[in-house]
C-alpha positions as CSV (number, residue, x, y, z in Angstrom):
1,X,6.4,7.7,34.1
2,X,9.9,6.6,32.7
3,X,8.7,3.1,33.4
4,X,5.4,3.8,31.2
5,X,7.8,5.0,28.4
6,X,10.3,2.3,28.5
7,X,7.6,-0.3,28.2
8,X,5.6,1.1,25.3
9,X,8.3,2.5,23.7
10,X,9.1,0.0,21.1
11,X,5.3,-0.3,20.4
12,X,5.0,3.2,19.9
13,X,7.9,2.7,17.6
14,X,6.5,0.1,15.8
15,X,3.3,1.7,15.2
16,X,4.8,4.2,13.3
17,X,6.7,2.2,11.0
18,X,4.1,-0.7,10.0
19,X,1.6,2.7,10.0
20,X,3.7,4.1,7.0
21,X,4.7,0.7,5.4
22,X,0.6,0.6,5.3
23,X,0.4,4.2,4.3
24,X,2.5,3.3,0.5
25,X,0.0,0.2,0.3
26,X,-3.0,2.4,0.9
27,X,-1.9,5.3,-1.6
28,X,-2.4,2.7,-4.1
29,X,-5.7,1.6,-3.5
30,X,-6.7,5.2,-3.0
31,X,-5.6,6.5,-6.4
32,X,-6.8,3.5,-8.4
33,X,-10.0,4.0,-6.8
34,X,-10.1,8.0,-7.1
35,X,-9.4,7.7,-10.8
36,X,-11.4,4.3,-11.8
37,X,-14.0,3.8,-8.9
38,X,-12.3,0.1,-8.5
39,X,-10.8,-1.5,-5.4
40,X,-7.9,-2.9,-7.1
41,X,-7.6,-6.4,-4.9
42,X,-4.5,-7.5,-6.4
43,X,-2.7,-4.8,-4.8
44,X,-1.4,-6.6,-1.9
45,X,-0.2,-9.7,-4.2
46,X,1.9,-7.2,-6.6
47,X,3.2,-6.1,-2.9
48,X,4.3,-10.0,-2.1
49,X,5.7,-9.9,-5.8
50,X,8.5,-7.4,-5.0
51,X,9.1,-9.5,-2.0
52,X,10.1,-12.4,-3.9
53,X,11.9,-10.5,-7.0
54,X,13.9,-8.8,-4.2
55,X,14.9,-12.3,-2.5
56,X,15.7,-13.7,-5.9
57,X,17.4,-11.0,-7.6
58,X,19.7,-10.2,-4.2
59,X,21.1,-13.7,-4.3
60,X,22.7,-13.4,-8.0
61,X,23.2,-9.7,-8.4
62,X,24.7,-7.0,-6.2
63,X,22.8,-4.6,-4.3
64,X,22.8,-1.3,-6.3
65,X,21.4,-3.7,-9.3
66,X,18.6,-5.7,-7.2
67,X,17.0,-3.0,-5.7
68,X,16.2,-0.8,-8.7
69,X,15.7,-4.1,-10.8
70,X,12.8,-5.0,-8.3
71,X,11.4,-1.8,-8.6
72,X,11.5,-2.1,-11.8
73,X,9.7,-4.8,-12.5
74,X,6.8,-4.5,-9.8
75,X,6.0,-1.5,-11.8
76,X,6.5,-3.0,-14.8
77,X,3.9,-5.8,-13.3
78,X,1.7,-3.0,-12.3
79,X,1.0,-1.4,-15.7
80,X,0.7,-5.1,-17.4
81,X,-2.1,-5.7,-14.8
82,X,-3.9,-2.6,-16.0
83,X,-3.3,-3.1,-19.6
84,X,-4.3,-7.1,-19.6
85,X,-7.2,-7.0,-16.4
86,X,-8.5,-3.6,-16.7
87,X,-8.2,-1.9,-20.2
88,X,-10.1,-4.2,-22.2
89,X,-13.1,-4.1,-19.3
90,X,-13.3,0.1,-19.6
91,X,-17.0,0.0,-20.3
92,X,-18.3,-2.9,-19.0
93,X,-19.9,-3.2,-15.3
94,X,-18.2,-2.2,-12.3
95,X,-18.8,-5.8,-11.0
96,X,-17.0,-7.1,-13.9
97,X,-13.8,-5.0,-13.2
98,X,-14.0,-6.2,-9.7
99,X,-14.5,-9.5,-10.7
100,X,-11.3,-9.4,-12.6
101,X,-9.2,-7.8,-9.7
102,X,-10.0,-10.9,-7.5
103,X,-9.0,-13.2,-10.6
104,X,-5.8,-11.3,-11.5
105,X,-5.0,-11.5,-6.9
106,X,-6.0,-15.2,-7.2
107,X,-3.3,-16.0,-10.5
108,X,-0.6,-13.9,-8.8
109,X,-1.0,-16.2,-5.5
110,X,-1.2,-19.4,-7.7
111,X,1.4,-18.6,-9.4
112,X,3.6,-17.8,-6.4
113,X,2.5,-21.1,-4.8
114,X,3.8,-22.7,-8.1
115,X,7.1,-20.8,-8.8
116,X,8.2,-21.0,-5.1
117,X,7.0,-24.1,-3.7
118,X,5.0,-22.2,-0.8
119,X,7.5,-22.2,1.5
120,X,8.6,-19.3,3.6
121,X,12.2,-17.8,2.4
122,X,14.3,-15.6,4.5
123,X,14.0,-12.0,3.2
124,X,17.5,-10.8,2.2
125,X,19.4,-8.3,4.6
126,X,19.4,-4.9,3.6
127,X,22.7,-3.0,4.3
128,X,22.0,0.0,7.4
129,X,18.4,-0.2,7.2
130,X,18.7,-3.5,8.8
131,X,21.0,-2.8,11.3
132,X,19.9,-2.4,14.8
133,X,19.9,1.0,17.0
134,X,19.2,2.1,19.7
135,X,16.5,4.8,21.2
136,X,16.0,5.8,24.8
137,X,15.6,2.5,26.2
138,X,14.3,0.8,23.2
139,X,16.2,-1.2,20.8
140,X,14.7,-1.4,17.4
141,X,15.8,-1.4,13.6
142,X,17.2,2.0,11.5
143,X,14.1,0.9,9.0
144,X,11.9,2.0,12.4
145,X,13.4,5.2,12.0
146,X,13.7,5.7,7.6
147,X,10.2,4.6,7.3
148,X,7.9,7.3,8.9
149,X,10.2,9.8,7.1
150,X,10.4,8.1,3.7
151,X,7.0,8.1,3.8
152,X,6.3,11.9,4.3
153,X,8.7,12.7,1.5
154,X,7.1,10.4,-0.9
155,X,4.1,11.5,0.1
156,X,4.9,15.2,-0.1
157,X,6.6,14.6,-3.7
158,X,3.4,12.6,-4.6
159,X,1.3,15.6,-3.9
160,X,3.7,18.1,-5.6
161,X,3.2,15.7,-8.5
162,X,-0.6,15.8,-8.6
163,X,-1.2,19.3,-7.9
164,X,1.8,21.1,-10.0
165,X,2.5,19.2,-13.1
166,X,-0.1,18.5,-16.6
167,X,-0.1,14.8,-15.5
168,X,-1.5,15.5,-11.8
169,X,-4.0,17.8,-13.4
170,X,-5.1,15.5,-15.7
171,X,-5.4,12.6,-12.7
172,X,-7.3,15.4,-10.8
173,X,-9.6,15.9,-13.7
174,X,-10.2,12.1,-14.7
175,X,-10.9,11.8,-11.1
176,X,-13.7,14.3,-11.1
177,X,-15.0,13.5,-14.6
178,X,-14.0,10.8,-16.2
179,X,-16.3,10.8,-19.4
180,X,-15.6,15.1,-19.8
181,X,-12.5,14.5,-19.4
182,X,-12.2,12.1,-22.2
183,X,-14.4,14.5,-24.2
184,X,-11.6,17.2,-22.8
185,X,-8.6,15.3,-25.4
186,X,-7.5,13.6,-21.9
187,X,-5.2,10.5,-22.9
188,X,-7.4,8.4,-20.3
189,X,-5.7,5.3,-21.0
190,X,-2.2,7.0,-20.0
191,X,-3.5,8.7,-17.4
192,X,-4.7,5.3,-15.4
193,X,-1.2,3.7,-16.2
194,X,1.1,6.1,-14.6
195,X,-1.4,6.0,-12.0
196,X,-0.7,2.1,-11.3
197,X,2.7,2.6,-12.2
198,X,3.2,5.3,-9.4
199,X,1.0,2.6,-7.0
200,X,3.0,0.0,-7.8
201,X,6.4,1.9,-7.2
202,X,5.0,2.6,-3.8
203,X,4.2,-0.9,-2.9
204,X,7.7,-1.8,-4.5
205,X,9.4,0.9,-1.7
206,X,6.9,-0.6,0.8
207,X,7.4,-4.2,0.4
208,X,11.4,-3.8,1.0
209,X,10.6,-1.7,4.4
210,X,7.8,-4.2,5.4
211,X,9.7,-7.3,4.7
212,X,13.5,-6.0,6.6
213,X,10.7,-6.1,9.5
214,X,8.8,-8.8,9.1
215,X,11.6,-11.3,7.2
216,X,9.7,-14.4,6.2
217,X,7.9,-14.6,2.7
218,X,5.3,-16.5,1.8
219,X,2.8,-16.3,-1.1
220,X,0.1,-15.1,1.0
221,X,2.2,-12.4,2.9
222,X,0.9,-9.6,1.5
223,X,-2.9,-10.6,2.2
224,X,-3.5,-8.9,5.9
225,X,-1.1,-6.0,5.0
226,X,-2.7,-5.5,1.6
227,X,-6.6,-5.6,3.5
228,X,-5.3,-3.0,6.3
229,X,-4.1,-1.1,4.0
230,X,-7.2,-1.1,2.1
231,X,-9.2,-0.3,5.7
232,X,-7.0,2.8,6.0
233,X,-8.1,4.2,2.5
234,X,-11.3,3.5,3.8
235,X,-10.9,5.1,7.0
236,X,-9.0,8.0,5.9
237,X,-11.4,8.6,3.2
238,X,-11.1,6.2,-0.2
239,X,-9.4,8.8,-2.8
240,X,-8.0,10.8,-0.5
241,X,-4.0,10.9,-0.3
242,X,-3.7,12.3,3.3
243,X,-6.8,10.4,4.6
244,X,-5.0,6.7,3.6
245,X,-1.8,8.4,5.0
246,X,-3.5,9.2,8.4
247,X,-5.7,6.1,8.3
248,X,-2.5,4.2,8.1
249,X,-0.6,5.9,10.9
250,X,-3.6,5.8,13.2
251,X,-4.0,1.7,12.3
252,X,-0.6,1.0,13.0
253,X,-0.5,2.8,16.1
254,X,-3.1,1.3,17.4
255,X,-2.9,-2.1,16.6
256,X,1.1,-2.0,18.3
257,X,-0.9,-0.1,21.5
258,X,-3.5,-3.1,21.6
259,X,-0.3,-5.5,21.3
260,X,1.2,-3.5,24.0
261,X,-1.6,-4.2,26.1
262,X,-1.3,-7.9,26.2
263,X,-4.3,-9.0,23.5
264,X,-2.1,-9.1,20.6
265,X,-5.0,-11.8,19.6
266,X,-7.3,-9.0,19.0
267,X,-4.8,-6.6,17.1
268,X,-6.1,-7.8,13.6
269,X,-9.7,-7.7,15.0
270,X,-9.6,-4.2,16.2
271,X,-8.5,-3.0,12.3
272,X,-12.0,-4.8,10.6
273,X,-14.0,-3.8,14.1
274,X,-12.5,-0.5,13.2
275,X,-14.0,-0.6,9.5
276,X,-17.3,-1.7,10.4
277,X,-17.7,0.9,12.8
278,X,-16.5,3.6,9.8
279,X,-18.7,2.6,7.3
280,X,-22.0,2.6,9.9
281,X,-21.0,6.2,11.3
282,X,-19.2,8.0,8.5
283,X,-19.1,6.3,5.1
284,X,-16.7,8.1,3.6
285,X,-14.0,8.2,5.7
286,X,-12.4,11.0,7.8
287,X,-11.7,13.0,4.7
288,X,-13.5,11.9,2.1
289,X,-16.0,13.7,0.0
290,X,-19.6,13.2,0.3
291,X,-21.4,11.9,-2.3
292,X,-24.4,13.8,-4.1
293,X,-26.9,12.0,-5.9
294,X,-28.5,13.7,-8.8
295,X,-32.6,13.5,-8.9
């Protein structure tokens, strides 16, 4: 049995960090989607942004400035995708909207390929959470440790948010109606901004705890976090907060168990197998609502 634990140890370990650096991707598609109905597919690109503004801004400016300076942009980036993308397509066809999320993903890569020159950069070293310690028999990084609990707390101050204060009730009620709620006086417009500003923030908090993991950055790094993230929304239940949060856990677990096991060739495989076999058995996810059609 001690030998069982040593071994999977650092998987288990593992699983729970990726599964919460998921979980702040997935809140993002999940509230985008709970307020607008859209999967917003540039998600995962705005997530590679803060990557690079982190890497550039640490090597001319101090710590205590880069950090909130890349948060501060990647939701500054956020709301300028939403006001240039999204606003001016409110009414037209949801297949329009889409359409314009997988433009906006595509111009972010390009223009990441163009700024960068496409090659992989060393992510910069972030002081404690980089450092390495040591649990049991495992050996892993502090960010192991800070991520599964940064996560609950942001998650827990992200539903205090929604269910106590006039700008949670109004996301709840745009989320339930969004044409009465218009008719309400609802600020619709500011409603759907914070909500990608407070996506965006996430991503921001999960791109630094993603990327002192995995170090190199490329233009396309956020792609296959960005898509499991979105298969945790999915699994937990699209629009549901603790559904992406659970999805995300259970994804990351498993895929560091199936790595564990030896087919780490299968690990991204078993995330879309896992999707497909959602959407044929239960639609809407673990804890999502089911839909009523009106006749």
């Amino acid at each position: 049995m001690t030998d069982f634990i040593s071994a999977n140890l650092p998987y288990l370990l593992a699983g729970i960090s990726v599964g919460g650096q998921y979980a702040l991707i997935a809140i993002g598609y999940t509230m985008v989607y709970g307020i607008l109905r859209l999967i917003n597919f540039a998600h995962g690109d705005i997530f590679t942004v803060a990557a690079y503004v982190m890497l550039y801004a640490s090597a001319s400016l101090p710590l205590y400035l880069s950090l909130p300076m890349t948060i501060a942009f990647t939701v500054f980036l956020g709301f300028a995708v939403e006001r240039a993308a999204y606003k001016p397509l409110r009414n037209a066809p949801r297949m329009s909207i889409m359409i314009s999320a997988i433009g906006v993903s595509y111009l972010l890569q390009n223009l990441m390929w163009y700024v960068t020159g496409g090659l992989a950069r060393q992510y910069p070293t972030l002081p404690w959470i980089s450092s390495t310690v040591s649990i049991y028999t495992a050996t892993t990084k502090m960010v192991t440790l800070v991520t599964p609990v940064l996560t609950l707390v942001l998650v827990v101050a992200l539903v205090q948010l929604i269910n106590h204060t006039k700008v949670g009730m109004a996301m709840r009620a745009v989320s339930k109606d969004f044409e009465t709620s218009k008719l309400m006086g609802i600020k619709i417009n500011a409603v759907i901004s914070v909500t990608f500003i407070i996506g965006s923030f996430l991503a921001a908090v999960g791109s630094m705890l993603y990327f002192s993991n995995y170090t190199a950055v490329t233009p396309t790094s956020g792609a296959m976090p960005g898509l499991k993230a979105f298969v945790a929304a999915v699994f937990g239940g699209i629009g549901s907060i603790p559904g992406a949060v659970i999805g995300a856990f259970i994804i990351g677990i498993a895929e560091n168990i199936i790595k564990a096991l030896g087919l780490t060739t299968f690990s991204d495989a078993f995330t879309f197998a896992l999707l497909i076999i959602i959407l044929i058995f239960k639609p809407t996810g673990l804890f999502g609502e089911p839909v009523h059609e009106k006749v």
